[in-house]
C-alpha positions in Angstrom: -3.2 -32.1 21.3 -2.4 -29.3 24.2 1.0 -29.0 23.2 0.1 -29.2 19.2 -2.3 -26.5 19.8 0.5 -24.6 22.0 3.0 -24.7 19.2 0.6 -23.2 16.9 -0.8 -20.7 18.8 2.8 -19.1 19.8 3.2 -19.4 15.8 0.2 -17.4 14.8 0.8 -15.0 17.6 4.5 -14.0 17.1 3.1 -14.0 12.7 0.1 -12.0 13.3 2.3 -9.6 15.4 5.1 -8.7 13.2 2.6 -8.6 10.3 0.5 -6.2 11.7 3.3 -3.6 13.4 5.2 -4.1 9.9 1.4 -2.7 8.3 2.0 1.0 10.0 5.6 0.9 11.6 6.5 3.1 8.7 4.0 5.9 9.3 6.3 8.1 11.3 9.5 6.9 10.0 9.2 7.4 6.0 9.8 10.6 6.4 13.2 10.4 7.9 13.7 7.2 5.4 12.8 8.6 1.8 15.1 12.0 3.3 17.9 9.5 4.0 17.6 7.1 0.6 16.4 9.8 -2.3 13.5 9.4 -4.1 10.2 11.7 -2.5 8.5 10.9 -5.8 8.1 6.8 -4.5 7.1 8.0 -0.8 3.7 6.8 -1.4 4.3 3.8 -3.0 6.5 2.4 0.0 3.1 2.1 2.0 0.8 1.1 -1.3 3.5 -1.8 -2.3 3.0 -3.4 0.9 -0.9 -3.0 1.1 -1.7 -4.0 -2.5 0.0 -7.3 -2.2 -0.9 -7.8 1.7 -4.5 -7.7 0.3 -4.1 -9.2 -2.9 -2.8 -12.8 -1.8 -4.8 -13.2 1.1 -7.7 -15.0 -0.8 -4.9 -17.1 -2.7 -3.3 -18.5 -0.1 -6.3 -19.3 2.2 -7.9 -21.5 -1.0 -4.3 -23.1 -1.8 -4.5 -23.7 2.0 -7.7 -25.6 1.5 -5.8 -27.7 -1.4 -2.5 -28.3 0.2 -3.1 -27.7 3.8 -2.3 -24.7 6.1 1.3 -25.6 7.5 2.9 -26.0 4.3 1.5 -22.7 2.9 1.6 -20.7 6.3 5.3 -21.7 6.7 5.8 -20.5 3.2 4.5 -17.4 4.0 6.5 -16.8 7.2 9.9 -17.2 5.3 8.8 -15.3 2.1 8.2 -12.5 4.7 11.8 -13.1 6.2 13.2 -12.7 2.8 11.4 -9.1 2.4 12.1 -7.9 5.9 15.8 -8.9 5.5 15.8 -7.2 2.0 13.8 -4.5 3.3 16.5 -3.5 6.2 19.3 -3.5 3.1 17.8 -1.2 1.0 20.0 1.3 -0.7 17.3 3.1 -2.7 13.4 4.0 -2.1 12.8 1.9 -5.5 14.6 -1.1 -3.9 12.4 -0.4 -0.8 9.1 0.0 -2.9 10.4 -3.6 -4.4 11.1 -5.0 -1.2 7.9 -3.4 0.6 6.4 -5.4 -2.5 8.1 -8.9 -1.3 7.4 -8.3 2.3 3.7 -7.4 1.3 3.2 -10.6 -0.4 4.5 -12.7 2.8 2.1 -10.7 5.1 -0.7 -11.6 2.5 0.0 -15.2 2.8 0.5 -15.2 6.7 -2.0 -13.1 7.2 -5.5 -15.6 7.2 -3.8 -18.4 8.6 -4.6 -17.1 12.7 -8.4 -17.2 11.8 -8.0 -20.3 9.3 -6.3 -22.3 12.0 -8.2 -21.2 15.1 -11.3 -22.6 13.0 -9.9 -25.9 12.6 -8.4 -26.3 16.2 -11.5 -24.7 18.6 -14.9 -25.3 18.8 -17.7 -22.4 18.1 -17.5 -21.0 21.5 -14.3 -20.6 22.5 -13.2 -19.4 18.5 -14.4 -16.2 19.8 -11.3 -15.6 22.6 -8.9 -16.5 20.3 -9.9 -14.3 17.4 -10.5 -11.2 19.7 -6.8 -11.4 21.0 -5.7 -11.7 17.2 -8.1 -8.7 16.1 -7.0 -6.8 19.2 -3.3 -7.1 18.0 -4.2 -5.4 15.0 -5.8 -2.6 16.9 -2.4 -2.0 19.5 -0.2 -2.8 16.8 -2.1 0.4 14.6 -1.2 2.9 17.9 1.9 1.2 19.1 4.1 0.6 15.8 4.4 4.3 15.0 6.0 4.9 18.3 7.9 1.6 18.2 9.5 2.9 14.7 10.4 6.3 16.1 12.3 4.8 19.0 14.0 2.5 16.4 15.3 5.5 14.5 15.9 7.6 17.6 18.1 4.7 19.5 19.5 2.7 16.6 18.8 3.1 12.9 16.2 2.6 10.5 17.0 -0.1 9.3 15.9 -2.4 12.7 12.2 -1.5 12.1 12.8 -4.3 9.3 15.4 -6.4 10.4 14.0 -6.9 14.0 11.4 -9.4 12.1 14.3 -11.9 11.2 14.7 -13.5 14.8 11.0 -13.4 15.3 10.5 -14.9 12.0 12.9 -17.7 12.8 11.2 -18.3 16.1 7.4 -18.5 14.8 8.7 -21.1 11.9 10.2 -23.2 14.5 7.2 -23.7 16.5 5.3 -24.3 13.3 7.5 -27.3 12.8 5.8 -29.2 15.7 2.8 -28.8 15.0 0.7 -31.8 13.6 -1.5 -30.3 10.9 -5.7 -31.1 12.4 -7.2 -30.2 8.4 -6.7 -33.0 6.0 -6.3 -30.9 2.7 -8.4 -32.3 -0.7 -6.1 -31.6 -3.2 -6.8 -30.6 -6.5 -4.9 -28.6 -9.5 -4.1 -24.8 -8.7 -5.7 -22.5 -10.5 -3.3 -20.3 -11.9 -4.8 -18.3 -14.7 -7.4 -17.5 -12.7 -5.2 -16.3 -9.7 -3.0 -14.5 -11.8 -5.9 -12.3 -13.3 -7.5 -11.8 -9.6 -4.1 -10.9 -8.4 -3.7 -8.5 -11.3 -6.9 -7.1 -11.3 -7.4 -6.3 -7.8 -3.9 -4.9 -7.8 -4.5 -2.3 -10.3 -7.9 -1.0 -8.8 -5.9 -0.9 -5.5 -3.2 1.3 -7.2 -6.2 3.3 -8.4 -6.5 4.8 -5.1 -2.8 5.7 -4.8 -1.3 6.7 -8.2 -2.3 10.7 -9.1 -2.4 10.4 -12.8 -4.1 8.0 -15.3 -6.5 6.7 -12.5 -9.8 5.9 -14.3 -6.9 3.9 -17.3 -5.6 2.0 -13.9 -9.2 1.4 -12.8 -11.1 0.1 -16.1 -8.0 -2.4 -16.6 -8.6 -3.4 -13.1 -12.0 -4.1 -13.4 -11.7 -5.4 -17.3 -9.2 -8.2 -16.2 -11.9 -9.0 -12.9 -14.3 -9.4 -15.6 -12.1 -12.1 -17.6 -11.5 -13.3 -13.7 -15.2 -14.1 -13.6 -15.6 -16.0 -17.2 -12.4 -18.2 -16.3 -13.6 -19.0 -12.7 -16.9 -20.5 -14.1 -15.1 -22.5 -16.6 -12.3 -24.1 -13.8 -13.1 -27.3 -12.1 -11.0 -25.6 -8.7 -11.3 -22.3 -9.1 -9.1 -20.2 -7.1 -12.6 -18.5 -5.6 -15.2 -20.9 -5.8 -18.0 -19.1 -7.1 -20.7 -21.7 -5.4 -19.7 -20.1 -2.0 -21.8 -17.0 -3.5 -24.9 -19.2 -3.5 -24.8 -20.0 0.1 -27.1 -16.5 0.9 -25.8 -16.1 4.4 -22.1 -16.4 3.4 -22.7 -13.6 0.2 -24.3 -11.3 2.6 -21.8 -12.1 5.3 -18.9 -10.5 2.6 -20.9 -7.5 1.1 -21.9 -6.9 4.8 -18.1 -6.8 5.4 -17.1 -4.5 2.8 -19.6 -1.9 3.3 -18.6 -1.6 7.3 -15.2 -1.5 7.1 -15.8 1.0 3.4 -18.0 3.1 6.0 -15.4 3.6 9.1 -12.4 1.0 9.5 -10.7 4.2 8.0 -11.6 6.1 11.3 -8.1 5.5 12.8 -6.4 7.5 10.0 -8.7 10.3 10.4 -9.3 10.7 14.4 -5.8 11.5 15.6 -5.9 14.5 12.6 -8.6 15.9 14.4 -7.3 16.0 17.4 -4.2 17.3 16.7 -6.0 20.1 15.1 -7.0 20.3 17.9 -3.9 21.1 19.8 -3.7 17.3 21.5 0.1 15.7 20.9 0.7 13.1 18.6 0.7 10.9 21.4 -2.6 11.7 22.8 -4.2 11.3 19.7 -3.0 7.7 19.3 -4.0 6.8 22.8 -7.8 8.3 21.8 -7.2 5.0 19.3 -7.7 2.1 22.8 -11.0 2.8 23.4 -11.7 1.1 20.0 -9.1 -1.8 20.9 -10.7 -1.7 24.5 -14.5 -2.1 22.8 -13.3 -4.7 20.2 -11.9 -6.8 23.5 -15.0 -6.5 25.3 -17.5 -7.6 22.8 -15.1 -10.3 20.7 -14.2 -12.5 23.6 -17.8 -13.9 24.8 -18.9 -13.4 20.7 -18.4 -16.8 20.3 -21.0 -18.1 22.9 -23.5 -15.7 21.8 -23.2 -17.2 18.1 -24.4 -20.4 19.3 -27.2 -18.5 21.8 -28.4 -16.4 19.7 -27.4 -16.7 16.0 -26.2 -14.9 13.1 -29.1 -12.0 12.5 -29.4 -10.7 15.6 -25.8 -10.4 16.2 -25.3 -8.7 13.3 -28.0 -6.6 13.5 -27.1 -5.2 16.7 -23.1 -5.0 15.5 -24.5 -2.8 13.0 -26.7 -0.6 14.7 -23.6 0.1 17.1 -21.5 1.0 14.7 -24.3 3.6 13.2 -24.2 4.9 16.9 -20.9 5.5 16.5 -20.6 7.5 13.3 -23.8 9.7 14.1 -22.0 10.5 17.5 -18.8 11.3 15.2 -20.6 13.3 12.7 -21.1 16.0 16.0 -17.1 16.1 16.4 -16.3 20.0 16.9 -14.1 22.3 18.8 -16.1 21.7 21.4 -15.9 17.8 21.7 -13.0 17.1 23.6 -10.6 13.8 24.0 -12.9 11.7 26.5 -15.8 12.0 23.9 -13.8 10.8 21.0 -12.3 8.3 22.3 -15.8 6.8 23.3 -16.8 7.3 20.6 -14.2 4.8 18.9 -15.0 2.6 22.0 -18.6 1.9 20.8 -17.3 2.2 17.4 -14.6 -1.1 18.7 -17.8 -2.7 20.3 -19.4 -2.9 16.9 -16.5 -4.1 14.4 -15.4 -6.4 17.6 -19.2 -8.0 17.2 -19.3 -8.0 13.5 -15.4 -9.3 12.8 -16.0 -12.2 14.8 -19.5 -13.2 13.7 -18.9 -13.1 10.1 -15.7 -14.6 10.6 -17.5 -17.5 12.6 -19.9 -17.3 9.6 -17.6 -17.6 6.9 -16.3 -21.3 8.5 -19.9 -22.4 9.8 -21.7 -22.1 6.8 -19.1 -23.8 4.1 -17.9 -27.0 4.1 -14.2 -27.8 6.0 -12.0 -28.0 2.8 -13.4 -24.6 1.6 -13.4 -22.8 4.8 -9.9 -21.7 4.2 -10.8 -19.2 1.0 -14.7 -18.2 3.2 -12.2 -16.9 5.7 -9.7 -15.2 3.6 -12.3 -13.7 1.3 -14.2 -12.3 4.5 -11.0 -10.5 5.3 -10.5 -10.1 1.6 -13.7 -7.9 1.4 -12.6 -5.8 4.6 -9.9 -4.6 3.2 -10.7 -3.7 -0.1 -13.5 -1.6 1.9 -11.2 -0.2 4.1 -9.0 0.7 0.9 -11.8 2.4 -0.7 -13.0 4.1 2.5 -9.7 5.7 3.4 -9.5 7.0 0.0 -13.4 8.9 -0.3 -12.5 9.9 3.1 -9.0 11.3 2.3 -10.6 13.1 -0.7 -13.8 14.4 1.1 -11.4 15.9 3.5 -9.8 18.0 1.5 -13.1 19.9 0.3 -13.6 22.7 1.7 -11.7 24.3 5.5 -11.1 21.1 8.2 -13.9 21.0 10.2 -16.4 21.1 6.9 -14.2 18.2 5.6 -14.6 16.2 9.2 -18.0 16.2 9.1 -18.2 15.2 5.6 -16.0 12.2 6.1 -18.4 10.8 9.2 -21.6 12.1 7.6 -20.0 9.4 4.6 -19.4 7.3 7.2 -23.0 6.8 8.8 -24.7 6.8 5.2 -22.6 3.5 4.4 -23.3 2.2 7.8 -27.2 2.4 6.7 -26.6 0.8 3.6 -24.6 -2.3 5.9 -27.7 -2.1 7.9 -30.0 -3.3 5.4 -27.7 -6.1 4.3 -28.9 -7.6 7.6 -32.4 -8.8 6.6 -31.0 -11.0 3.8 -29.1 -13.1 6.5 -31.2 -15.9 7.7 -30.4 -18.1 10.7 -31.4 -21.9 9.6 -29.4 -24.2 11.7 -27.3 -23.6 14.6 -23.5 -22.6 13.8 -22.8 -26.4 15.7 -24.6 -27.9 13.0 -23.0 -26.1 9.7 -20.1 -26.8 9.8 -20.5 -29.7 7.0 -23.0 -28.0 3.6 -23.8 -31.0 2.0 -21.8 -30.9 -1.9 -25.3 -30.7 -3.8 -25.7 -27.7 -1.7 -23.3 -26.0 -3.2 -23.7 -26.7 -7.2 
């Protein structure tokens, strides 16, 4: 079992690793790449191809998951992401990179749940906490370290090796997958497909609500229309891609609004804090390095998370997460001239120690309170709801930055910020702890219709 779990884990890691660089590698390179290939008018569709997709088939593939099992799907994912990355590093055009960001976008969507999927299946309660900080800490590197890793690519070699760099790693985390023996025996039943091609098509379009600078409220109401005919198909479908029943668990609904209005509130943080500081007059590079503290917090509070489920439950876990992260955005709503790089970047340390607490309770949640075949689409809809909050929260933000001179438009963004984080605050007292996270791992089916 050591060497099954091995095998996996080396997977997971080397997947979650060049999914999450791949996320912002491009953020200092585009630049030099749309000046290179044509086509300024797609700039912003390079970065919104990959994110609509990397978010739109997350929940898919973590309930086929639950249907067909996790190797089969994961592995699927891994080479689908190949594909895109080796497309991605032939590109002649920005349109074929947009298309290609698209492919690679839909393989990081489909590799993307399987760390925390699998990690639920293999460890017990206690230790799940470990091994989803170092995952969740990987993102939080990754977010400082891939923009630099992308302009040492361009600056030593060419462009085209922020992409094609994947394809061995690739290769290597689909050979280890091979070994492993599968621990989840899937329940299978017919795919959905109507139902996941509306979800798929409705969350894409309110995602490309927030990039697109024309027609947005036509791109929004057709989003939110074809959710709508989502909803009436899903309550019709004997295995609906997003099992509706999981909403009548009460922990488990909190759990995801909880989610979404957190990471709506200040996940977008880390686009915003460097600005500042290079208003400031710190370097680009100092300004990313203000960005550890909240990898640093997130490591401190995740790893032993897991323990203090079983200690001390859900609520009060959550409720102090929360409170931390208000702490946070009321000490970022006093950023000015004045407030220098040590006090920002605490400031995103107790901001790490908060979404660090939350990520991996909820997480924990999402497994605990559902039963084993339906864990897969809890978890993926959990992460699901983070970043469709963190989509939404980086766009109010963007916009409330722009009203007004910088410093107005700073305080407006965290003042934002820590009005959300009340509203996630209240979500708290609708989550009840009723058996210990040991015990719920199995809700019994009558439970759950």
């Amino acid at each position: 079992m050591r060497s099954r779990q091995l095998f996996v884990m080396v997977s997971i890691v080397l997947t979650t690793l060049v999914a999450s660089i791949d996320a912002t590698i491009t953020n200092t390179t585009m630049p030099i790449i749309a000046e290179e290939l044509g086509g300024y008018s797609l700039y912003a569709w390079s970065f919104a191809a990959y994110m609509i997709f990397a978010t739109v088939l997350t929940p898919v593939a973590g309930r086929i998951s639950d249907l067909y099992g996790r190797k089969k799907i994961f592995g699927f994912g891994i080479l689908f992401f190949l594909l895109g990355s080796l497309l991605c590093g032939l590109a002649d055009s920005m349109l074929q990179l947009v298309i290609y960001r698209a492919v690679q976008g839909m393989g990081a969507g489909i590799m993307t749940p399987f760390p925390l999927i699998i990690a639920g299946d293999l460890f017990a309660v206690e230790k799940r906490g470990r091994i989803q900080a170092m995952f969740s800490a990987m993102w939080g590197v990754s977010a400082v370290v891939a923009p630099l890793l992308g302009s040492l690519f361009v600056e030593l070699a060419s462009w085209r090796w922020i992409f094609l760099i994947n394809i061995p790693v690739c290769i290597l985390a689909f050979a280890f997958l091979l070994f492993y023996k599968e621990a989840y025996e899937p329940r299978k039943s017919p795919i959905d497909v109507w139902g996941s091609v509306l979800f798929a098509a409705g969350v894409s379009l309110l995602l490309a609500a927030t990039t697109v600078e024309s027609h947005v409220w036509l791109y929004a109401v057709s989003g939110a229309l074809l959710l709508m005919l989502f909803w009436a198909v899903e309550k019709r479908h004997a295995s609906p891609i997003v099992p509706l029943q999981l909403f009548r668990i009460p922990a488990n609904k909190w759990m995801i609004i909880n989610s979404f209005l957190t990471c709506a509130a200040l996940f977008g943080t880390s686009s915003y804090v460097p600005l500042f500081l290079q208003h400031e007059n710190y370097s680009v590079f100092m300004s990313g390095v203000s960005l550890l503290g909240m990898s640093v917090g997130w490591m401190a509070c995740s790893v032993p998370a897991g323990r203090w489920v079983l200690r001390y439950g859900y609520t009060r876990l959550m409720l102090i997460g929360n409170l931390t992260l208000l702490a946070s955005g009321i000490m970022l709503m006093f950023l000015s001239p004045a407030t220098g790089f040590i006090y920002v970047t605490l400031a995103m340390t107790v901001q790490g120690v908060g979404y660090g607490l939350l990520f991996t309770v909820t997480t924990i949640g999402a497994q605990q309170l559902v039963r084993s075949d339906q864990s897969g689409i809890s978890t993926s809809l959990q992460m699901f709801s983070r970043n469709i909050g963190t989509a939404i929260g980086v766009t109010v933000m963007g916009a409330l930055l722009l009203r007004g001179e910088f410093m107005e438009g700073i305080r407006l963004i965290f003042l934002y910020g820590t009005l959300v984080c009340l509203a996630g605050l209240a979500t708290v007292w609708f989550i009840r702890d009723n058996k210990q996270p040991s015990e719920e791992r199995q809700v019994p089916a009558e439970q759950l219709h």
